[in-house]
DSSP file (Angstrom, degrees, kcal/mol; ACC not computed):
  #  RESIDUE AA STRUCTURE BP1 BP2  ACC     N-H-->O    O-->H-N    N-H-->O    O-->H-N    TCO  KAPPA ALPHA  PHI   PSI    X-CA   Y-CA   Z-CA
    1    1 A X     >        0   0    0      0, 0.0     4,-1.2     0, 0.0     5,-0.1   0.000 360.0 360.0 360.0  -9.9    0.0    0.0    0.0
    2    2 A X  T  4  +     0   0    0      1,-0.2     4,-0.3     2,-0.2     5,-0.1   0.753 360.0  56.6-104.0 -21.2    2.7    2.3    0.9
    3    3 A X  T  > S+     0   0    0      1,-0.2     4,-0.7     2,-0.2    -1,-0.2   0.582 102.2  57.3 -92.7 -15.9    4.1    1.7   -2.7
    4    4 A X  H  > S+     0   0    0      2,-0.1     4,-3.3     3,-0.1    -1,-0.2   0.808 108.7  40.9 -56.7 -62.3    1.0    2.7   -4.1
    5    5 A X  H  X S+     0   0    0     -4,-1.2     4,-1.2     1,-0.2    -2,-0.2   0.661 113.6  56.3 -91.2   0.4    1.0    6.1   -2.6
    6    6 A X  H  4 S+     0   0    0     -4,-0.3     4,-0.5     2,-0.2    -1,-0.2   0.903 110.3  44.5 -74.8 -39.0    4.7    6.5   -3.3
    7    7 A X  H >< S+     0   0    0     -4,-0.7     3,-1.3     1,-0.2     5,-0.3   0.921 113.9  50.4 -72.9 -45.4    4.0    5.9   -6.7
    8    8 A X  H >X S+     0   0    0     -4,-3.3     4,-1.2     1,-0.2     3,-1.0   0.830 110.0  49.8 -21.9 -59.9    1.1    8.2   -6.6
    9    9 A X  H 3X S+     0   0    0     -4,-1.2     4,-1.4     1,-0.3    -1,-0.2   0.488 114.2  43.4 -82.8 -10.9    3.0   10.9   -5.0
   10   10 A X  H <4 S+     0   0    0     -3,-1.3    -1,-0.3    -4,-0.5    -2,-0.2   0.055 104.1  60.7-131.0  38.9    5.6   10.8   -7.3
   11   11 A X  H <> S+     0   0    0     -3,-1.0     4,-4.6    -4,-0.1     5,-0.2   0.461 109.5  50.1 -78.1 -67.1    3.5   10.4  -10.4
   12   12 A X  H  X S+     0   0    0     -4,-1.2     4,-3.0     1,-0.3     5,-0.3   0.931 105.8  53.6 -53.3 -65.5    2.1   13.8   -9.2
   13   13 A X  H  X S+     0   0    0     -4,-1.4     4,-2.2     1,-0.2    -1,-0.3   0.872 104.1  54.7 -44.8 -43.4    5.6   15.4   -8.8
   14   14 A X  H  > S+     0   0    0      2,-0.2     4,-1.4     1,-0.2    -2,-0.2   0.907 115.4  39.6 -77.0 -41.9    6.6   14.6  -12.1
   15   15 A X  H >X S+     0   0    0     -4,-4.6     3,-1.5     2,-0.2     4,-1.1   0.995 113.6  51.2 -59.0 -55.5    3.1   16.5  -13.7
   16   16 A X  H >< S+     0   0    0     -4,-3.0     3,-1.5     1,-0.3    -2,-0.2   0.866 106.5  56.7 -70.5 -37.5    3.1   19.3  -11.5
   17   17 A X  H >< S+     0   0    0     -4,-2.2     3,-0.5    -5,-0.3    -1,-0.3   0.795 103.0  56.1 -30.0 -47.8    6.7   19.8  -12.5
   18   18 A X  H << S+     0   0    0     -3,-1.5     2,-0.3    -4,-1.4    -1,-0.2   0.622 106.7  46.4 -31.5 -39.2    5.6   20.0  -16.0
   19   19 A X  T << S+     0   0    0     -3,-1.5     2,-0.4    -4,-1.1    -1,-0.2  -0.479  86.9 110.8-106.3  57.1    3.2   22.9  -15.4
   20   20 A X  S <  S-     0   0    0     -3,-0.5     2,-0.2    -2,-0.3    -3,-0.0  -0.984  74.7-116.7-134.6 147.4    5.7   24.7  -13.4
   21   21 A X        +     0   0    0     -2,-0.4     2,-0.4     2,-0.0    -2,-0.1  -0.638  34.4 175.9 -89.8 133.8    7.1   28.1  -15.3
   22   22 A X        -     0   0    0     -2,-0.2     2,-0.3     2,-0.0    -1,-0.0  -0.982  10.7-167.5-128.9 152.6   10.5   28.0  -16.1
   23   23 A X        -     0   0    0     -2,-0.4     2,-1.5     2,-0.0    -2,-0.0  -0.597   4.5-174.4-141.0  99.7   12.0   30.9  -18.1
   24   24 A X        +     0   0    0     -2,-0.3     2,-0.9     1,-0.0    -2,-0.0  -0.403  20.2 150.1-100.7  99.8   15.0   30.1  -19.2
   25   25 A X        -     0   0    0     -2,-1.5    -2,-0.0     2,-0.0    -1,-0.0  -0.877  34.5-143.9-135.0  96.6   16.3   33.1  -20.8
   26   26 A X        +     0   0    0     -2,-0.9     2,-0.2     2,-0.0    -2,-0.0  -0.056  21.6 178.5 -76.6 149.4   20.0   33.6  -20.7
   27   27 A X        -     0   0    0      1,-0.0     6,-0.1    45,-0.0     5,-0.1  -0.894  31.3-113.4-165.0 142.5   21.5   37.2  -20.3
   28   28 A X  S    S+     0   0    0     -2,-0.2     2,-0.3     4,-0.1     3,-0.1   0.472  91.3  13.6 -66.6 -15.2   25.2   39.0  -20.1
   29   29 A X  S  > S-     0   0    0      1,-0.2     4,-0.8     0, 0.0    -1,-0.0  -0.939  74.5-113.4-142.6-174.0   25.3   40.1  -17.0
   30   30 A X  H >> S+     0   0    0     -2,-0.3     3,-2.5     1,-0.2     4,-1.5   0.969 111.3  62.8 -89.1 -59.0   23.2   39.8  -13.3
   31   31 A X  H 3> S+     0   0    0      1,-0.3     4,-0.6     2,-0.2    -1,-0.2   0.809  97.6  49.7 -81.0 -18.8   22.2   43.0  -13.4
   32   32 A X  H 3> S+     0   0    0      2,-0.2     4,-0.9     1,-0.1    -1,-0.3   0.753 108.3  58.2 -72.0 -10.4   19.9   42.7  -16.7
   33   33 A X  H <X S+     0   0    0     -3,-2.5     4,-1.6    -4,-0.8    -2,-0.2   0.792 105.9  48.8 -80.1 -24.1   18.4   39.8  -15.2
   34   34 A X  H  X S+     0   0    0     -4,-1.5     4,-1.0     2,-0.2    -2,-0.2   0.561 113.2  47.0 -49.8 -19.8   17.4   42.1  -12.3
   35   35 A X  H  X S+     0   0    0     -4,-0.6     4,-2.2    -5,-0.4     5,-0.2   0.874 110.0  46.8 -91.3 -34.4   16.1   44.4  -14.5
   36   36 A X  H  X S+     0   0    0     -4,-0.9     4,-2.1     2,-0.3     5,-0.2   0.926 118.5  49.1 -87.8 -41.0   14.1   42.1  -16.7
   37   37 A X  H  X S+     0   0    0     -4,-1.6     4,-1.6     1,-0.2    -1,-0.2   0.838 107.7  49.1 -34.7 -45.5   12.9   40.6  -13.4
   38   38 A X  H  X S+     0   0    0     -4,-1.0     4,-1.0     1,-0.2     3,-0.4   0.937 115.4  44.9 -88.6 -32.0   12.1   43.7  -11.9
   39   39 A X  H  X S+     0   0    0     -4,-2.2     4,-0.8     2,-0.2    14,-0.2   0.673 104.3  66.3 -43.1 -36.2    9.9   44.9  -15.4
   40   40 A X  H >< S+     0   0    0     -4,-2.1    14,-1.4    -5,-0.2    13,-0.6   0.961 109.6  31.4 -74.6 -40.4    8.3   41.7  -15.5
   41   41 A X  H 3< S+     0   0    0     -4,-1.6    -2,-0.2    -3,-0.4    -1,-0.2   0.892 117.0  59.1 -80.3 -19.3    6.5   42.5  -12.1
   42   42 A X  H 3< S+     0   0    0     -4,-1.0    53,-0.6    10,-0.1     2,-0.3   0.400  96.7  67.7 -76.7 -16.5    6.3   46.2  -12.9
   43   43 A X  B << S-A   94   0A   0     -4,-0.8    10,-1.0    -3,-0.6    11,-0.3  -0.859  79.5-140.6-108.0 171.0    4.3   45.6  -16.1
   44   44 A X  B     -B   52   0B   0     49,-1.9     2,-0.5    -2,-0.3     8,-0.2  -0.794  30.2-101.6-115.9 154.4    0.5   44.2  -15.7
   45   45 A X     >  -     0   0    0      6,-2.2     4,-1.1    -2,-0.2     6,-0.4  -0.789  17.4-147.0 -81.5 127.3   -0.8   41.4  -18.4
   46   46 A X  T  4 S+     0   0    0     -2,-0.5    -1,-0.2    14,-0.2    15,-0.1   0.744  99.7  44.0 -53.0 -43.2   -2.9   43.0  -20.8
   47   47 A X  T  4 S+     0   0    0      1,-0.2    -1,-0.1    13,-0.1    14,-0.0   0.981 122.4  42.9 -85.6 -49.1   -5.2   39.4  -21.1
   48   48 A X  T  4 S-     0   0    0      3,-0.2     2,-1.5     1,-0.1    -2,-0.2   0.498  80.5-161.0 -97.8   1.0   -5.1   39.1  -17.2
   49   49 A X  S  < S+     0   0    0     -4,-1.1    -1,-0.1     1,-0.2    -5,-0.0  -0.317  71.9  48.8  52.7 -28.2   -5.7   42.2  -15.7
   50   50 A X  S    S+     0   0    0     -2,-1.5     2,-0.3     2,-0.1    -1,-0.2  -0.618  98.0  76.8 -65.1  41.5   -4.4   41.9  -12.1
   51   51 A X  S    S-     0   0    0     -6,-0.4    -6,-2.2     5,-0.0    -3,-0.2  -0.855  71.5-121.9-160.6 163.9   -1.4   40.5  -12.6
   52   52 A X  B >>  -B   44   0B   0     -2,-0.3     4,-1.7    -8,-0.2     3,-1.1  -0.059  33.4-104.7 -71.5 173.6    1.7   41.2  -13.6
   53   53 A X  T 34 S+     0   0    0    -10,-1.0   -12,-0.2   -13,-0.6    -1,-0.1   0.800 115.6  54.9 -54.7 -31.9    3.9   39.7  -16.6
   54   54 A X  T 34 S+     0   0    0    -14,-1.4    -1,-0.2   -11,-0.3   -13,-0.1   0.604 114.4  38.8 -57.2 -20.0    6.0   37.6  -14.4
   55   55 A X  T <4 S+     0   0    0     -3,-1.1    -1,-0.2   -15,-0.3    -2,-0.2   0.606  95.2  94.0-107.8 -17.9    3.2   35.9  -12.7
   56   56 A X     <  -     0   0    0     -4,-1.7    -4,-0.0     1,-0.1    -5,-0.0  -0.386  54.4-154.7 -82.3 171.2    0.5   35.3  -15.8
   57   57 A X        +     0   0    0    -36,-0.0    -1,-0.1     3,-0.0     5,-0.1   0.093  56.1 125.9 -94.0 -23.0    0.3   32.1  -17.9
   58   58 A X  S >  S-     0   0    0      1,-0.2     3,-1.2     2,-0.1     4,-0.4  -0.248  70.5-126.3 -72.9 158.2   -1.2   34.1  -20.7
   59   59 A X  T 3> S+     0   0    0      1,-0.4     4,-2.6     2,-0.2    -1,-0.2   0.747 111.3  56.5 -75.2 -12.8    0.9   33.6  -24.2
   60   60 A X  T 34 S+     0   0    0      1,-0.2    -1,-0.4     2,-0.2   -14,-0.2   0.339  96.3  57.1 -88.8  39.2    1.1   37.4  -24.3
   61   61 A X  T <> S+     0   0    0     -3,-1.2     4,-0.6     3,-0.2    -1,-0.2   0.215 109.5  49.5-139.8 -23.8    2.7   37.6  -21.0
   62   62 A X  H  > S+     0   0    0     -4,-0.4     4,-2.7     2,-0.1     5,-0.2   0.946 110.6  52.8 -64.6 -62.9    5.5   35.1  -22.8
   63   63 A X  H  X S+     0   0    0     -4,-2.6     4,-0.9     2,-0.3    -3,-0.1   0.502 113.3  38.2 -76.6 -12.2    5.6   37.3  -25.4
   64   64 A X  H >> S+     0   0    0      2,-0.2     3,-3.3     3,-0.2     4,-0.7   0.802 113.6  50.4 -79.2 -86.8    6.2   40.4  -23.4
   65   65 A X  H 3X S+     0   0    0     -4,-0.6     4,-2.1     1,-0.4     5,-0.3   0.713 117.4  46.1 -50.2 -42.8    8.4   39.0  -21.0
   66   66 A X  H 3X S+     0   0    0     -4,-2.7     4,-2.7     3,-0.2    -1,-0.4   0.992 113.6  49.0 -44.3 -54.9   10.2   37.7  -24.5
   67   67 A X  H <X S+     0   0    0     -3,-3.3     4,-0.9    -4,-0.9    -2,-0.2   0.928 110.5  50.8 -56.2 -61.9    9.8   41.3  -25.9
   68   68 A X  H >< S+     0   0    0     -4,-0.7     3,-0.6     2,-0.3    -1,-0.2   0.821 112.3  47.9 -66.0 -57.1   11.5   42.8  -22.5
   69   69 A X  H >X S+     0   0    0     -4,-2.1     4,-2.6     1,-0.3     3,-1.6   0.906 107.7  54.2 -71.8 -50.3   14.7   40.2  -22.7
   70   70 A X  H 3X S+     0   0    0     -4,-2.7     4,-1.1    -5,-0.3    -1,-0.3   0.749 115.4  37.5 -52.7 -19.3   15.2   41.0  -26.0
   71   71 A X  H <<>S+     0   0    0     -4,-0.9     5,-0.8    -3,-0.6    -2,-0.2   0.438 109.8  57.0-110.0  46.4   15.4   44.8  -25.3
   72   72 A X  H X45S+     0   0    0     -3,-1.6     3,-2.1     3,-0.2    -2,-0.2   0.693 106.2  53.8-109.7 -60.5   17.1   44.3  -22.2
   73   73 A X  H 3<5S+     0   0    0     -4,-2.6    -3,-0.1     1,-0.3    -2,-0.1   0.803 110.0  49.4 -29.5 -48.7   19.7   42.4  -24.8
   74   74 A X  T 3<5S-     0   0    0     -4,-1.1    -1,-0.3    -5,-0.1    -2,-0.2   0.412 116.9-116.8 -74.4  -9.5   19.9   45.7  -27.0
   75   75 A X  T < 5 +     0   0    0     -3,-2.1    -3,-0.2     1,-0.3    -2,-0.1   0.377  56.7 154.5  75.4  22.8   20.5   47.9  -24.2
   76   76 A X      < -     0   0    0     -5,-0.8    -1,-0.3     1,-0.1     2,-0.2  -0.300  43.3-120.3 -71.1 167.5   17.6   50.1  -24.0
   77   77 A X    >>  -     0   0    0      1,-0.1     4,-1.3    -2,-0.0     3,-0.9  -0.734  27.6 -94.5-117.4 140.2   17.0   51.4  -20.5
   78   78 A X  H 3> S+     0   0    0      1,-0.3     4,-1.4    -2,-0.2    -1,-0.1   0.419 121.4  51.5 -36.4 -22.9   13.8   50.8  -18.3
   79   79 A X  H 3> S+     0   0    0      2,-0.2     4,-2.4     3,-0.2     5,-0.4   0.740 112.4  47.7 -87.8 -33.5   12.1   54.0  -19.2
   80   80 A X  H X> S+     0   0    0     -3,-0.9     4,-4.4     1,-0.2     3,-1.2   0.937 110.6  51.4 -70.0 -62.8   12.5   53.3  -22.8
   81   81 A X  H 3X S+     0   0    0     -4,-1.3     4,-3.6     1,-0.2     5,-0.2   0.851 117.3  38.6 -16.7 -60.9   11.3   49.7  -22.4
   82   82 A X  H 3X S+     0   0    0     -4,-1.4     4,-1.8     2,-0.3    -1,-0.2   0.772 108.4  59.5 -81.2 -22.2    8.1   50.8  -20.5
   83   83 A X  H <X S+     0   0    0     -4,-2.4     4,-2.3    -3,-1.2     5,-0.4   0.902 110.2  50.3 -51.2 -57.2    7.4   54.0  -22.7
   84   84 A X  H  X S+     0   0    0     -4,-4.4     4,-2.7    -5,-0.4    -2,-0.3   0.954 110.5  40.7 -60.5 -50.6    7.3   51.3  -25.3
   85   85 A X  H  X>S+     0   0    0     -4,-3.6     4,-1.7     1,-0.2     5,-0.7   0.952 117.4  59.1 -37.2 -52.5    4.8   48.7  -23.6
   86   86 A X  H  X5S+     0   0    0     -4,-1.8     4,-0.6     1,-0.2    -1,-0.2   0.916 111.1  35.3 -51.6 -37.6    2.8   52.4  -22.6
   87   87 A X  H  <5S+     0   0    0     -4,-2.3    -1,-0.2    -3,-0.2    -2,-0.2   0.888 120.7  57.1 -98.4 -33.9    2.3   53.5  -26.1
   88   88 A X  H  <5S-     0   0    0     -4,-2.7    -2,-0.2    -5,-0.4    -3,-0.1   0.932 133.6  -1.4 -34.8 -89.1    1.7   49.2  -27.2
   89   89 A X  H  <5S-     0   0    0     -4,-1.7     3,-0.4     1,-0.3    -2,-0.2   0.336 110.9 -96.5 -83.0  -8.6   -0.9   48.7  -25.0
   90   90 A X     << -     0   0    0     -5,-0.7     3,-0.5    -4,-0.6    -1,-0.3  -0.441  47.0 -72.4  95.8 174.7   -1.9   51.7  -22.9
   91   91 A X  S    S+     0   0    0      1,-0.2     3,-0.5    -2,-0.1    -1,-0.1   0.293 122.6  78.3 -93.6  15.1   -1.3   53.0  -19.8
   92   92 A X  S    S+     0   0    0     -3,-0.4    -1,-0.2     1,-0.2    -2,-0.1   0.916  84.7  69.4 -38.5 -65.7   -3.6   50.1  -18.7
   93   93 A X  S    S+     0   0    0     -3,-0.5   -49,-1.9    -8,-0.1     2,-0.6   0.401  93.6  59.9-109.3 -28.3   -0.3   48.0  -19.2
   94   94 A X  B    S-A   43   0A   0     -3,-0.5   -51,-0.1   -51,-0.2   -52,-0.1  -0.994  72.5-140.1-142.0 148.9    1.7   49.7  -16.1
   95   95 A X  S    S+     0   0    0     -2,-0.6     2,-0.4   -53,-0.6    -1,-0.1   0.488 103.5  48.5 -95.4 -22.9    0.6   49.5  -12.4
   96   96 A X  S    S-     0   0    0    -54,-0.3     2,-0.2     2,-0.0    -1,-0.2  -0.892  80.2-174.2-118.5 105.9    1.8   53.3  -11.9
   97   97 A X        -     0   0    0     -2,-0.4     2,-0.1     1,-0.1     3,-0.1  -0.833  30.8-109.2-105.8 137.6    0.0   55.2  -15.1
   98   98 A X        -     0   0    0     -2,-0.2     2,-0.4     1,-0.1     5,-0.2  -0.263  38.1 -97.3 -75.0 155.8    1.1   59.1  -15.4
   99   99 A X        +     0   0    0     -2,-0.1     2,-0.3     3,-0.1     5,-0.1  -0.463  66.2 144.9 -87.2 122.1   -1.7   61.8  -14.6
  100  100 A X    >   -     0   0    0     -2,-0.4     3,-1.8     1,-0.1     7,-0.1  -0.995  67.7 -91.9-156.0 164.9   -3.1   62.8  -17.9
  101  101 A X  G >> S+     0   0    0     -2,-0.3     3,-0.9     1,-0.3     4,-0.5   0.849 125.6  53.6 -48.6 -40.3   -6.6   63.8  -19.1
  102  102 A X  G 34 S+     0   0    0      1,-0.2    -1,-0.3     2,-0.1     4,-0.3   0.871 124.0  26.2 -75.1 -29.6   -7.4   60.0  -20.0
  103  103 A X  G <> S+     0   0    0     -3,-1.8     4,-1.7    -5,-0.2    -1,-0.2  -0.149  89.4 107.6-128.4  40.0   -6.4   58.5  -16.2
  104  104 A X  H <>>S+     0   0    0     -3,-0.9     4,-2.2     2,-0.1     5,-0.6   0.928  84.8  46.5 -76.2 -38.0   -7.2   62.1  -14.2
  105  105 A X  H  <5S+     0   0    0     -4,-0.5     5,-0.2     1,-0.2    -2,-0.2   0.955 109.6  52.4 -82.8 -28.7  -10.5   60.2  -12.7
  106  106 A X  H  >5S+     0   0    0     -4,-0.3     4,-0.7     1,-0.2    -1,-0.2   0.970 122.2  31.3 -41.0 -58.8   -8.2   57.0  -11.9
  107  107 A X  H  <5S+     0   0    0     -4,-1.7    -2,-0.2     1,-0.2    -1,-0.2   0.729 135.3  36.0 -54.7 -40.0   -5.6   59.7   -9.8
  108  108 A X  T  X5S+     0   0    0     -4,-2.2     4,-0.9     1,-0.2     5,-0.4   0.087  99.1  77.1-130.7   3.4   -9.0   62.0   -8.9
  109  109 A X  H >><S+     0   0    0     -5,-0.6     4,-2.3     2,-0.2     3,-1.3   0.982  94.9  39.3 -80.4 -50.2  -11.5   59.6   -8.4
  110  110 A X  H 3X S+     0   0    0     -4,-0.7     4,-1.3     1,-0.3    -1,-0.1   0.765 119.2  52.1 -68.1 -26.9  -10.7   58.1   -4.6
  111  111 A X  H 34 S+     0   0    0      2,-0.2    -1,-0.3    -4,-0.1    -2,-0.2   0.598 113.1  40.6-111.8 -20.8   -9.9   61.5   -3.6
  112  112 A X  H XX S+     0   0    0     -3,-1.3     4,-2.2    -4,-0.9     3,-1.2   0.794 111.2  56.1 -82.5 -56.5  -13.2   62.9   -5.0
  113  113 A X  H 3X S+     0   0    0     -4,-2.3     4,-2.3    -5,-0.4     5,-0.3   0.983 108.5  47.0 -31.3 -73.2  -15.3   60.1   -3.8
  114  114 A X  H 3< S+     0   0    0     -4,-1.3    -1,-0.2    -5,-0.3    -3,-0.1   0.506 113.9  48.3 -69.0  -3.2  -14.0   60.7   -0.1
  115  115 A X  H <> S+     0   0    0     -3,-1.2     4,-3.9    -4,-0.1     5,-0.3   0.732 111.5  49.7 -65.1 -71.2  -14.7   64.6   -0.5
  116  116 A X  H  X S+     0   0    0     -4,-2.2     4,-1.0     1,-0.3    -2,-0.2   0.850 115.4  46.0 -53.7 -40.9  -18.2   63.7   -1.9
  117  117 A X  H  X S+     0   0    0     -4,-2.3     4,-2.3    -5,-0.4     3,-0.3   0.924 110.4  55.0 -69.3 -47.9  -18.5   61.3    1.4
  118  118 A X  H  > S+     0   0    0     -5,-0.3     4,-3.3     1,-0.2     3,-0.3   0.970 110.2  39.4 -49.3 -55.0  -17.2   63.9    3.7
  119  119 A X  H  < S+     0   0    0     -4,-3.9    -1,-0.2     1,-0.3    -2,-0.2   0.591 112.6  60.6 -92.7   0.2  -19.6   66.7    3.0
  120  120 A X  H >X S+     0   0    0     -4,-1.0     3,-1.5    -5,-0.3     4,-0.9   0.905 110.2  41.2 -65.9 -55.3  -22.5   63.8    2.8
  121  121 A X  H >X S+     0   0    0     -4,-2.3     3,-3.5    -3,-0.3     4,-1.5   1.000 115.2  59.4 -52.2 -75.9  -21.7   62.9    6.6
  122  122 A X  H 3< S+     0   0    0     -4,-3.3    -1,-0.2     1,-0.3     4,-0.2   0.417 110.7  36.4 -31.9 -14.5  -21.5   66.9    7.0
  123  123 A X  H <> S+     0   0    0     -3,-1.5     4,-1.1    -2,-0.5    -1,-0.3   0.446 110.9  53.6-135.4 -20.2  -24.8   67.5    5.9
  124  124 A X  H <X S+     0   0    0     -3,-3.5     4,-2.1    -4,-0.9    -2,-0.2   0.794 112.7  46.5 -99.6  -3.3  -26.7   64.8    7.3
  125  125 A X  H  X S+     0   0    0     -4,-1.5     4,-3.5     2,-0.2     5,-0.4   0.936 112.4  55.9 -66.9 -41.3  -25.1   65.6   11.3
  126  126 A X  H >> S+     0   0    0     -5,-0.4     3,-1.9     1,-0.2     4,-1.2   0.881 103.6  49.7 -34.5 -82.5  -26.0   69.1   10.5
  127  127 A X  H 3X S+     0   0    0     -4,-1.1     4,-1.3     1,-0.2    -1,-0.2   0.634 115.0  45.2   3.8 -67.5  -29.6   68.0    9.8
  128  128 A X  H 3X S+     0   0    0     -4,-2.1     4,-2.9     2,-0.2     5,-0.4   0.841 104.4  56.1 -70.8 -24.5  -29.8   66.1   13.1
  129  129 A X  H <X S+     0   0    0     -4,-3.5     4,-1.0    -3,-1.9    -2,-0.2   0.881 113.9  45.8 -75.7 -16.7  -28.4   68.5   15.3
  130  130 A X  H  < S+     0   0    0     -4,-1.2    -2,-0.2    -5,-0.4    -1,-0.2   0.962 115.1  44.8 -32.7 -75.2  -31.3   70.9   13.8
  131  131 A X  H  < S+     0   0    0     -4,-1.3     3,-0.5     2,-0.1    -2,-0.2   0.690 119.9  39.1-103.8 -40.3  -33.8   68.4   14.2
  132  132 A X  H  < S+     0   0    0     -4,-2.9     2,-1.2     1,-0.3    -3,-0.2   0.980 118.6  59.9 -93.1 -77.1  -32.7   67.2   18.2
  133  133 A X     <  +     0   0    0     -4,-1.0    -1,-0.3    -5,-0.4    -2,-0.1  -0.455  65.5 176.2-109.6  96.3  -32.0   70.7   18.8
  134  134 A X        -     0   0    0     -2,-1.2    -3,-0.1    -3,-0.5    -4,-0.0  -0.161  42.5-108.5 -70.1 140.5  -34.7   73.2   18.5
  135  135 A X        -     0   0    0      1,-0.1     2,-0.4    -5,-0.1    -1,-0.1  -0.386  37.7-115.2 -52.9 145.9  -33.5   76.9   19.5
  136  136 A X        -     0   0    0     -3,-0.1     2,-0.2    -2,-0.0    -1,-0.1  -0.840  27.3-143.2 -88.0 132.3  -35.0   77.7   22.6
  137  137 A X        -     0   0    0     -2,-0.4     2,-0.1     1,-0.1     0, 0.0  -0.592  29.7-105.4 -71.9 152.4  -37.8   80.9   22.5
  138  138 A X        -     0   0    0     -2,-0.2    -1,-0.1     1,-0.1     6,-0.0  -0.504  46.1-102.8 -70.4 146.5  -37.9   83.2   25.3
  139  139 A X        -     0   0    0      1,-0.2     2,-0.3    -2,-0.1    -1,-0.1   0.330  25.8-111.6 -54.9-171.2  -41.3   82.5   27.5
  140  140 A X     >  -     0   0    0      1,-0.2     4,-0.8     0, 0.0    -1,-0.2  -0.670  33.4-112.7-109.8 157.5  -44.4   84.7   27.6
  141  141 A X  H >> S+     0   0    0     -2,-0.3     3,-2.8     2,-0.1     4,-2.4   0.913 126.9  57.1 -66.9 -63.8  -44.9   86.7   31.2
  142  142 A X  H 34 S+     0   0    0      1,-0.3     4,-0.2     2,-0.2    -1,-0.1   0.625 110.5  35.9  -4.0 -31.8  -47.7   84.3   31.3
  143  143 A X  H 3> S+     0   0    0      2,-0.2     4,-2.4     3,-0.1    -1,-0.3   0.746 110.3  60.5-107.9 -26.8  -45.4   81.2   30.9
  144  144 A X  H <X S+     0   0    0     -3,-2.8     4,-2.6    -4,-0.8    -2,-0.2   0.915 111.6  45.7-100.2 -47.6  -42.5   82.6   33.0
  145  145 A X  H  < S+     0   0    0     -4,-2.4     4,-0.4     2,-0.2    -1,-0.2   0.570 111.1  47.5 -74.9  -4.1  -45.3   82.7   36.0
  146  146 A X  H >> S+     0   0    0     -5,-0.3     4,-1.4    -4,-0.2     3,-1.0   0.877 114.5  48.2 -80.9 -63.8  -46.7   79.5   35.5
  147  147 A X  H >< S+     0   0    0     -4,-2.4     3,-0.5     1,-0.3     5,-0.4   0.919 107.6  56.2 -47.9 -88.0  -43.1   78.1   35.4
  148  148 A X  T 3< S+     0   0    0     -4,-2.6     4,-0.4     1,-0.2    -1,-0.3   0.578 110.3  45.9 -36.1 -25.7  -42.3   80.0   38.4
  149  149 A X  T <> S+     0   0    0     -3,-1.0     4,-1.0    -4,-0.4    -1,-0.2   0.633 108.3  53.2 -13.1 -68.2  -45.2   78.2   40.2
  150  150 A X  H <X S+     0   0    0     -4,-1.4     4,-1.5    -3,-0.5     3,-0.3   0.995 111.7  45.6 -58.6 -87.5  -44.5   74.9   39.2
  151  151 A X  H  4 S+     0   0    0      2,-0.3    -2,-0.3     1,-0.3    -1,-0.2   0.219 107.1  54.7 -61.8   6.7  -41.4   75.1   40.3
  152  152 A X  H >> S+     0   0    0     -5,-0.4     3,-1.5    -4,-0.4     4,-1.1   0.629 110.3  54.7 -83.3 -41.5  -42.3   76.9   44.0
  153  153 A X  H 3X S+     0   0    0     -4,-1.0     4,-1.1    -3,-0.3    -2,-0.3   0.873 111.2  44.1 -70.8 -16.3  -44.7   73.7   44.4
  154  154 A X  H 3X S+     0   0    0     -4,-1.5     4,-0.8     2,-0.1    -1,-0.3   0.759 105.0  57.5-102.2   2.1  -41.7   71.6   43.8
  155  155 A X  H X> S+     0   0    0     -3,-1.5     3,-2.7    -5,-0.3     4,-0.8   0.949 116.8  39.1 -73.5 -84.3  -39.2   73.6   46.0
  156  156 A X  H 3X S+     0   0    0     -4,-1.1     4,-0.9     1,-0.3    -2,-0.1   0.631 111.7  54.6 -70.2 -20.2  -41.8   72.8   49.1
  157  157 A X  H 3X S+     0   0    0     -4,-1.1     4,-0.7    -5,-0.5    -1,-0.3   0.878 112.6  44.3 -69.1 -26.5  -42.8   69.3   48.1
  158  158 A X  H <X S+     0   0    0     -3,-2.7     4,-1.3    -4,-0.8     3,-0.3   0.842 112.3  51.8 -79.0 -31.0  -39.3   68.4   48.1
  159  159 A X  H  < S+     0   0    0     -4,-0.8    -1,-0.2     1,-0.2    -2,-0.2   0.754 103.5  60.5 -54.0 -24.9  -38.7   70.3   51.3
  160  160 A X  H  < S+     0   0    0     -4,-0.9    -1,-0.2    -5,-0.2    -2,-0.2   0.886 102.1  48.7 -80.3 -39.3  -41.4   68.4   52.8
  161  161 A X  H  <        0   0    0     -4,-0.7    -1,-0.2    -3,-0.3    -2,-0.2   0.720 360.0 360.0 -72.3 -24.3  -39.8   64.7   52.3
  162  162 A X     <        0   0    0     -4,-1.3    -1,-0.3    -5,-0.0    -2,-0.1   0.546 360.0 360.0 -85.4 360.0  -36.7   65.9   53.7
């Protein structure tokens, strides 16, 4: 039995090894494989939409992360690299997108939204403190002598218990 679930278990290693990403993608020095490392998480997959090139499955997300190592190879420099993806694909395409007329409501949205919330809150405590607290009018003479009244019968009823 135990040779069963050995065989099992190592059936199983051999597939899941199989589906396991390798990118084996040779480069002239360590620090362009940092670089193309660090661009592969820094750009987002166009097909997958939360997540970056480094992590998707999708075939364009080979084909960037190809695209990247070959101009990592030619020696264009990160800004060029990602200017190029930006103007491919959009500024969908990178996880920090520059403030321009097409992504001012991404930059201006959270920050309008949470204005637009504030002065909602603002308007409905106003409202209640209105509503729970009516201005007081001044009495009538009438009213001012009734009240004093009321309140002599309750000076001597309390005097009385004591």
């Amino acid at each position: 039995m135990k040779r069963v679930f050995a065989l099992i278990a190592l059936a199983l290693g051999v597939i899941s090894a199989c589906y396991a990403a390798i990118d084996p993608r040779d480069f002239d020095t360590d620090s362009q494989r940092e670089r193309y490392h660090e661009l592969a998480v820094e750009l987002r997959c166009p097909k997958c939409r939360n997540q970056n090139i480094a992590e998707s499955d999708a075939p364009i997300a080979n084909d960037l992360r190809g695209l990247i190592h070959r101009m990592l190879l030619e020696g264009q420099s990160d800004d060029q690299i990602i200017d190029f993806m930006v103007a491919r694909y959009g500024d969908f395409v990178s996880y920090d997108p520059p403030l321009s007329s097409r992504t001012a409501l991404l930059w201006l949205g959270p920050a309008g939204i949470l204005l637009a919330g504030g002065a909602i809150i603002a308007v409905i405590v106003a409202s209640r403190r209105r509503t729970h607290h009516p201005t007081a009018s001044p009495l009538s003479d009438d009213e001012q002598r009734r009240l004093a009244g009321l309140l002599g019968a309750a000076d001597t009823s309390i005097g009385r218990d004591i």
